[in-house]
C-alpha positions as CSV (number, residue, x, y, z in Angstrom):
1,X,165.3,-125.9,-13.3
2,X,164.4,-128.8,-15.2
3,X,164.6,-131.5,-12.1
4,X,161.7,-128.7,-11.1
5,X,159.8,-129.1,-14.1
6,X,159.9,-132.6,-14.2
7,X,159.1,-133.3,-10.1
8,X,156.1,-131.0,-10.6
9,X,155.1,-132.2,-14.0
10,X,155.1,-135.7,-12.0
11,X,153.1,-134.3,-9.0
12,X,150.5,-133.3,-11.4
13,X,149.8,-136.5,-13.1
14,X,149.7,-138.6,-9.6
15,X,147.1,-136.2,-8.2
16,X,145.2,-136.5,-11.1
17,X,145.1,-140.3,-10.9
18,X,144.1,-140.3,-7.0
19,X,140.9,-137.9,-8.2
20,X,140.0,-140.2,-10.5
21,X,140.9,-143.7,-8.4
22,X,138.4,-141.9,-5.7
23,X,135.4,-141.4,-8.5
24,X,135.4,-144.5,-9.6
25,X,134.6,-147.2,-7.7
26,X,136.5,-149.9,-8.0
27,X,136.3,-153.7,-6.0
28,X,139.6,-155.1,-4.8
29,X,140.4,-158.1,-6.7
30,X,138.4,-157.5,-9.1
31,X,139.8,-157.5,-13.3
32,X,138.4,-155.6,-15.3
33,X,138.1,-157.5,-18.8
34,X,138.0,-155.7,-22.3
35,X,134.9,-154.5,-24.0
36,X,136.0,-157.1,-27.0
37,X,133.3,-159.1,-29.4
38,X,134.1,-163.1,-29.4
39,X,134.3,-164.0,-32.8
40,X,132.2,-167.2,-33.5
41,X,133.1,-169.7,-36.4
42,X,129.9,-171.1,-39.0
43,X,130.9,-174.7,-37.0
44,X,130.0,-173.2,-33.7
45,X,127.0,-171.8,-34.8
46,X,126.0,-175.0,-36.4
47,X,126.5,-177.1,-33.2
48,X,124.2,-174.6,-31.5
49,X,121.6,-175.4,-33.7
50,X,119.7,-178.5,-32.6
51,X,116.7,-178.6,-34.9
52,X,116.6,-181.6,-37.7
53,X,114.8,-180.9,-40.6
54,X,113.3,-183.1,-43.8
55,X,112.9,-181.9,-47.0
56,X,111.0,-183.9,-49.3
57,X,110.3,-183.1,-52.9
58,X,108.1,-184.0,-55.9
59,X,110.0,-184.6,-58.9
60,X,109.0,-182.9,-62.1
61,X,110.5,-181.5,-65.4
62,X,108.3,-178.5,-65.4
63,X,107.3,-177.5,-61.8
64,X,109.0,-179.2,-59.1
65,X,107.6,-179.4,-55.5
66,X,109.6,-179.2,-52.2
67,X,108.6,-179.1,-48.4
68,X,111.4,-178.5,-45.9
69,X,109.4,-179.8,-42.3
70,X,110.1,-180.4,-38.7
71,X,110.7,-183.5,-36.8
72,X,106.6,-183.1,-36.3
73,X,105.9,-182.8,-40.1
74,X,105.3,-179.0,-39.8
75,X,105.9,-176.8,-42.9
76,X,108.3,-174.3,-42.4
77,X,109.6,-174.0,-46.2
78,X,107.0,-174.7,-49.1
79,X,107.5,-173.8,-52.1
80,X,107.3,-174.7,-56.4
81,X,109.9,-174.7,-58.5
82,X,109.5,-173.7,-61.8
83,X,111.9,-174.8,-64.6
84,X,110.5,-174.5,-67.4
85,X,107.6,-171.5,-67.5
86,X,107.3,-171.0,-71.2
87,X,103.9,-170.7,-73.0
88,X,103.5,-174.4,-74.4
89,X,100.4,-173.3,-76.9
90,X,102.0,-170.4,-78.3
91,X,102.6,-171.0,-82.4
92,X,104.8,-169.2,-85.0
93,X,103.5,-165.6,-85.6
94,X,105.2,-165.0,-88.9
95,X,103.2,-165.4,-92.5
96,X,104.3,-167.9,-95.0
97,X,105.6,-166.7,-98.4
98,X,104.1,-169.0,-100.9
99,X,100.3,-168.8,-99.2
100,X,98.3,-166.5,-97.1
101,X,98.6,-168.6,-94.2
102,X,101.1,-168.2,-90.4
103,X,103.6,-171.0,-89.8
104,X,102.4,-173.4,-87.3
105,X,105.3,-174.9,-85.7
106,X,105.6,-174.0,-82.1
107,X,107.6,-170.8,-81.0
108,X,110.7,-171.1,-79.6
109,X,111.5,-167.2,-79.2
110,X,108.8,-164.6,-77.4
111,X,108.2,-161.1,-78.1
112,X,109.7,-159.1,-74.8
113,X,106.4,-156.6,-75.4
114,X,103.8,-159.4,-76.6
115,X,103.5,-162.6,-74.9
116,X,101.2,-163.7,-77.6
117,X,103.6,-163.1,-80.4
118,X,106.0,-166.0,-81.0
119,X,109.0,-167.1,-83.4
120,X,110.0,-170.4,-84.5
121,X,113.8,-171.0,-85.0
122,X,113.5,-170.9,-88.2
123,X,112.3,-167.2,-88.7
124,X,113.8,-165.8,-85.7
125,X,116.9,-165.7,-88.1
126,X,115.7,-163.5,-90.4
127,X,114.5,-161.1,-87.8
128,X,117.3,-157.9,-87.5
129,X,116.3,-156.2,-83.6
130,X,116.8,-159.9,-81.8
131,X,116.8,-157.8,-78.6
132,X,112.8,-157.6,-78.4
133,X,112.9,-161.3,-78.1
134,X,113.4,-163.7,-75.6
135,X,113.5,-167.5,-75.2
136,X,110.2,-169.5,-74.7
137,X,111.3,-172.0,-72.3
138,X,109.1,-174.9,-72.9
139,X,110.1,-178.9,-71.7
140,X,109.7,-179.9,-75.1
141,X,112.3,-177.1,-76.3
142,X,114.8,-177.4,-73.6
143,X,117.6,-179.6,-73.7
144,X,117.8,-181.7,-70.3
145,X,121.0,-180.3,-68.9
146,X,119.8,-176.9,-69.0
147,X,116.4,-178.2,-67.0
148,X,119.2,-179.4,-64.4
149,X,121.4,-176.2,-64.5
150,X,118.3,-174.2,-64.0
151,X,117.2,-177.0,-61.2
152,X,120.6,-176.6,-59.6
153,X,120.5,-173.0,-59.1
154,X,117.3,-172.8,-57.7
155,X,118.2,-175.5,-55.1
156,X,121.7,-173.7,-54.4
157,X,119.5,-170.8,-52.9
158,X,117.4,-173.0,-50.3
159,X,119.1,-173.7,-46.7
160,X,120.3,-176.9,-46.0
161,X,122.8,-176.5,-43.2
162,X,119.7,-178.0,-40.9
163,X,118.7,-180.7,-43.1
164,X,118.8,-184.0,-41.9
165,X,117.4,-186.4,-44.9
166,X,116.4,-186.0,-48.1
167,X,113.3,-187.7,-49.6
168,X,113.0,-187.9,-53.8
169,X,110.1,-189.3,-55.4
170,X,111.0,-193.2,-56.9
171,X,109.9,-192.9,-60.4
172,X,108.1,-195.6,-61.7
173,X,109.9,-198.1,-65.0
174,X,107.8,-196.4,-67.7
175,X,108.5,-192.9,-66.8
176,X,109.7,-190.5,-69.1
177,X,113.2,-190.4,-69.4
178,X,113.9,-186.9,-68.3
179,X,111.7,-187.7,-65.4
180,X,114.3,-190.1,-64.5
181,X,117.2,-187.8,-65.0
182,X,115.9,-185.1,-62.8
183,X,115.3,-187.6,-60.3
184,X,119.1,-188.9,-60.7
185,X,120.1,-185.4,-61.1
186,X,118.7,-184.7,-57.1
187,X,120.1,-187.7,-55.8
188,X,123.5,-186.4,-56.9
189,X,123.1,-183.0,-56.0
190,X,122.0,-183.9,-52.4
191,X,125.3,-186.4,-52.6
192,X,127.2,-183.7,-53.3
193,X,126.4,-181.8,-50.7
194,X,127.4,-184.5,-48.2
195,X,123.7,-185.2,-46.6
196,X,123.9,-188.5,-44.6
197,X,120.5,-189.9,-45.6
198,X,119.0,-189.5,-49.3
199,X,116.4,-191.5,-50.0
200,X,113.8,-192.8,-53.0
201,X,109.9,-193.2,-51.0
202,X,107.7,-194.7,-53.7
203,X,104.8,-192.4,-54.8
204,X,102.3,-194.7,-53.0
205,X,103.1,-194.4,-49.7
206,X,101.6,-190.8,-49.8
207,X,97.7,-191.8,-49.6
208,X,97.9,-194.4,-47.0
209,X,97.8,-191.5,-44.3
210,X,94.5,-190.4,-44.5
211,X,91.9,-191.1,-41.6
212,X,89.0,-189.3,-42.0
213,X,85.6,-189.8,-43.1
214,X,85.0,-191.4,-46.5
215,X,85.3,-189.4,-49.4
216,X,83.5,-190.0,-52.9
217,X,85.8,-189.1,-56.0
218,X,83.9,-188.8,-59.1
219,X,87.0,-188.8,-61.6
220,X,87.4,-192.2,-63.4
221,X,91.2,-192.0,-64.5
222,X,93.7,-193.2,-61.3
223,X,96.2,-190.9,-62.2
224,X,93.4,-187.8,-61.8
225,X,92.0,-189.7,-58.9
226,X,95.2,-190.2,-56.9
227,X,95.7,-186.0,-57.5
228,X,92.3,-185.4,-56.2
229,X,92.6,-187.4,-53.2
230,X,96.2,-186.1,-52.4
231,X,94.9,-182.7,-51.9
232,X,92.1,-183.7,-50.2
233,X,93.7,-185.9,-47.8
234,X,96.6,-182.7,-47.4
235,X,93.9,-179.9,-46.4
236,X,92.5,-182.7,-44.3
237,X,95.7,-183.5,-42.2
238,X,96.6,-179.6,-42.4
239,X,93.5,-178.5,-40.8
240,X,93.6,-181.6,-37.8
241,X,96.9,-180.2,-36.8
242,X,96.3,-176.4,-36.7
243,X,99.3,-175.9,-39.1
244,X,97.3,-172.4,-40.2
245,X,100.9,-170.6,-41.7
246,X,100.6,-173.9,-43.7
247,X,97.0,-174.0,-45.3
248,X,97.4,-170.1,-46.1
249,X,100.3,-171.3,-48.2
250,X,99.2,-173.8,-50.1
251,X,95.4,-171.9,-50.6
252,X,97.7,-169.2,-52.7
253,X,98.8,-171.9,-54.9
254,X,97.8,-172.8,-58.3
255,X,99.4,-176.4,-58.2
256,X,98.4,-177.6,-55.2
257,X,98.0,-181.7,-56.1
258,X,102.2,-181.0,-56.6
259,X,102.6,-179.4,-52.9
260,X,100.4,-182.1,-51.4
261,X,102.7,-185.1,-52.8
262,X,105.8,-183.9,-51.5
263,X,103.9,-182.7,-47.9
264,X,102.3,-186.1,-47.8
265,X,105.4,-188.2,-48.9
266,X,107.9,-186.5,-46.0
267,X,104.7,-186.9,-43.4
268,X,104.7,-190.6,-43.9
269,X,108.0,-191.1,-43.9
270,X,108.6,-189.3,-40.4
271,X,105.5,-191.4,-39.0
272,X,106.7,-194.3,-40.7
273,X,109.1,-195.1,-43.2
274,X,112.2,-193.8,-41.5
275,X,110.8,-197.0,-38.6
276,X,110.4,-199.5,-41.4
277,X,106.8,-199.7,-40.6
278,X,104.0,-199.4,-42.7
279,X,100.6,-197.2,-42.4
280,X,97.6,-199.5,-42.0
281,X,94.9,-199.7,-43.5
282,X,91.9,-199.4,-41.0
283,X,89.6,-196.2,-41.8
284,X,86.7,-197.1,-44.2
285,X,87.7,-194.4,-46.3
286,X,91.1,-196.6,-47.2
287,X,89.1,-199.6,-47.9
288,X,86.8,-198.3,-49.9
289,X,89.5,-196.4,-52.3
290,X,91.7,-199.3,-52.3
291,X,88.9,-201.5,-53.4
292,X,87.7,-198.7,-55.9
293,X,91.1,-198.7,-57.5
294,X,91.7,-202.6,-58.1
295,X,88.2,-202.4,-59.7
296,X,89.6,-199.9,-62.2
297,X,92.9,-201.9,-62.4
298,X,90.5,-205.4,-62.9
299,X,88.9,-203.6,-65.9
300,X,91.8,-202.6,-67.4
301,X,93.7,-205.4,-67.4
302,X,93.5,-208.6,-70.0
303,X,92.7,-211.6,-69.0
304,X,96.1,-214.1,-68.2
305,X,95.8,-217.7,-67.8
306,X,97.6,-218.6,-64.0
307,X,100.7,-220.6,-64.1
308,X,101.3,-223.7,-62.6
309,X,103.0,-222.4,-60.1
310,X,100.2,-220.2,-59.1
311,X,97.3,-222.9,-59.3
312,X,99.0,-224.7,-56.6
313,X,99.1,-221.7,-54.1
314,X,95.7,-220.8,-55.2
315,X,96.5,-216.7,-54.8
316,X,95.3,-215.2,-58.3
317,X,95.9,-212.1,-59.5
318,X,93.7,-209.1,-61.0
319,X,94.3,-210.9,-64.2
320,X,93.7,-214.1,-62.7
321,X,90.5,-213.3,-61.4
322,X,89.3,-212.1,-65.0
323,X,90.7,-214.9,-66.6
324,X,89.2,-217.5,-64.2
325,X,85.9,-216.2,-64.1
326,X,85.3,-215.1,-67.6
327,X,87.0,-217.8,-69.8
328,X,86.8,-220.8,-67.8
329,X,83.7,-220.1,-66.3
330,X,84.8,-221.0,-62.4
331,X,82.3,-219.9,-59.9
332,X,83.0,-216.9,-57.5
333,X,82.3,-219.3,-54.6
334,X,85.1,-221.7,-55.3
335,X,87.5,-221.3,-51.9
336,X,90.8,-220.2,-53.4
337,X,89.3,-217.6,-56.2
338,X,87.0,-216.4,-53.4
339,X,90.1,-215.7,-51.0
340,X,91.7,-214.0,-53.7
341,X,88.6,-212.0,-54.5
342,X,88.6,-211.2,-50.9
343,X,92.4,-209.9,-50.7
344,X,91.5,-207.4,-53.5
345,X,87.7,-206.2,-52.9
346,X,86.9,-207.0,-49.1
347,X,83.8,-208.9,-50.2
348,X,82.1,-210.5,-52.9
349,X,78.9,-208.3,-53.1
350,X,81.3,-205.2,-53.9
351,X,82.9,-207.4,-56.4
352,X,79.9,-208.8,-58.1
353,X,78.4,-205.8,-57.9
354,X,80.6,-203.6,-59.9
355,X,82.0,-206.3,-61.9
356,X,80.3,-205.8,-65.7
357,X,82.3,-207.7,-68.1
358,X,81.4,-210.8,-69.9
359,X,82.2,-213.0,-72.4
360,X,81.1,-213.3,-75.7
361,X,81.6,-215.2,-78.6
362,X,82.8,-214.0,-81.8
363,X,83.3,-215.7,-85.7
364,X,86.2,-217.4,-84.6
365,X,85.9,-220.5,-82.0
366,X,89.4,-220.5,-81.2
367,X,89.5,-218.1,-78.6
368,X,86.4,-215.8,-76.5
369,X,87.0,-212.0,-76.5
370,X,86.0,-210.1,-73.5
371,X,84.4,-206.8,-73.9
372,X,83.6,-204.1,-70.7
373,X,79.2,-203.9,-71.2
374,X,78.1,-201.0,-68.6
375,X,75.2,-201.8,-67.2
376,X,72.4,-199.7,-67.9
377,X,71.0,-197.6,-64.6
């Protein structure tokens, strides 16, 4: 009885198999492979990812400026960074004891409800419910490793598995010291997180890219006049490629001189600082704002005597020039000051038409003073 049971229990099962062997369809010599997902590692997916990418950024303590951008010098990240977004005007709220008046040091604490309302360290002591204030993060309040902390955490949420160099703004010798540090500070960061290239592009690289028509700036300070020029030359370039995602960007933007730097900086370095090459000079745009700015540097400057070394070469500086012409009394025409005047301005009729300052004699005969005399339209 049980051999029974099992022969017919067997029966059943190999019928049920031929029934299903003659549904399915199945090829001769043909395995049939498992329905599993590969699992694929972060280094494969890195490898499959052929796309370089440059970030350059534009150093500040208060709002710094980064652009990540193709090997084309198209935005694809571009962004503001703000470190330090406390109200810098905002003054002491509480009233003095001894007179009528509100203590006038600057507010280190802000009301949570009241933006306008401010504490000073000094009273924020005496104040019991310290929940309904915050801190007013201001540069000026804010030691410089907790700019960098805050720095580094912002920077720890941007991707960089893609990026192929880094570009920091060179600060210049009489920057301010936390300037500097921030600067420093990136260099390490981007160290740190093992990128081959990191490099220092100095700030004036940035204008030489420009190559439209000329452009009249009516701002007399260079600092104000490089800003002005930066965005201008940035919507410029923006709009001549058709990079639309791009302008839309930076037209929602309060600080747009600080996205134009870092733009402009990582666009000349992919045309051609990462070749060793430099951008030349030929639109009459470029000539006419580099003359415009040695003009402002001539007038700034004081007079220098030349060395002896440089009187035999016979190439003057701005200084030079000022020295030569308004002490000594050397005319414009002499060959080696007009070859220098040349070098700086193009031309002597630009030169001697803008140049307004003379010599004149004071109490003293030992030396001449020279004082800037506008010239009266």
């Amino acid at each position: 009885m049980v051999l029974e049971k099992l022969w017919s229990n067997n029966c059943i099962k190999l019928i049920n198999i031929n029934i299903l062997m003659n549904n399915v369809k199945i090829k001769p010599n043909v395995t049939i492979k498992p329905n599993v997902k590969r699992i694929v590692t972060v280094k494969e997916k890195e490898k499959r990812v052929l796309i370089p990418y440059y970030i350059s950024i534009d150093v500040a303590i208060k709002t710094l400026a980064y652009c990540i951008m193709t090997e084309d010098g198209e935005p694809i990240e571009w962004n503001i960074i703000n470190m330090a977004n406390g109200d810098t005007k905002l003054l002491c709220s509480s009233k003095l004891k001894s007179k009528d008046k509100s203590c006038s040091n600057k507010a280190y604490y802000q009301n949570v409800d009241n933006n306008k309302i401010g504490l000073c360290s000094t009273h924020y002591k005496g104040i019991l419910d310290k929940g309904q204030y915050r801190r007013n993060i201001t540069v000026a309040n804010t030691p410089e490793f907790e700019l960098i902390s805050t720095l580094y955490s912002h920077l720890s949420k941007i991707q960089l598995t893609n990026i192929k160099c880094v570009l920091i703004e060179r600060q210049p010798t009489r920057a301010r010291e936390k300037m500097k540090h921030v600067a420093y500070a990136l260099f390490s960061y981007f160290i740190f997180k093992e990128m081959d290239k990191v490099y220092f592009v100095d700030a004036k690289n940035k204008l030489t890219l420009y190559d439209g028509p000329p452009l009249s700036c009516h701002l007399k300070g260079q600092y104000d006049r490089n800003k002005w020029y930066g965005v201008q030359y940035c919507m410029y370039i923006l709009k001549q490629r058709g990079y639309r995602k791009a302008q839309m960007i930076i037209d929602k933007q309060k600080k747009q001189d600080d996205l134009a730097d870092c733009f402009l900086q990582g666009l000349w370095y992919i045309l051609y600082g990462k070749d060793g090459t430099k951008a030349p000079i030929t639109s009459q745009h470029q000539k006419l704002v580099y003359k415009e700015s040695n003009m402002l540097k001539y007038k700034k400057y004081n007079a220098r005597k030349p060395s002896a070394k440089i009187l035999k070469t016979g190439k003057y500086t701005l200084a030079n020039i000022k020295y030569l012409i308004m002490k000594q009394n050397i005319p414009e025409n002499e060959p080696d000051l007009r070859s220098s005047i040349c070098f700086y301005f193009n031309d002597l009729e630009y030169f001697s038409k803008h140049n307004t300052i003379t010599t004149v004699k004071t109490k003293t005969k030992a030396r001449k003073v020279l004082v800037a005399k506008t010239k009266k339209k």
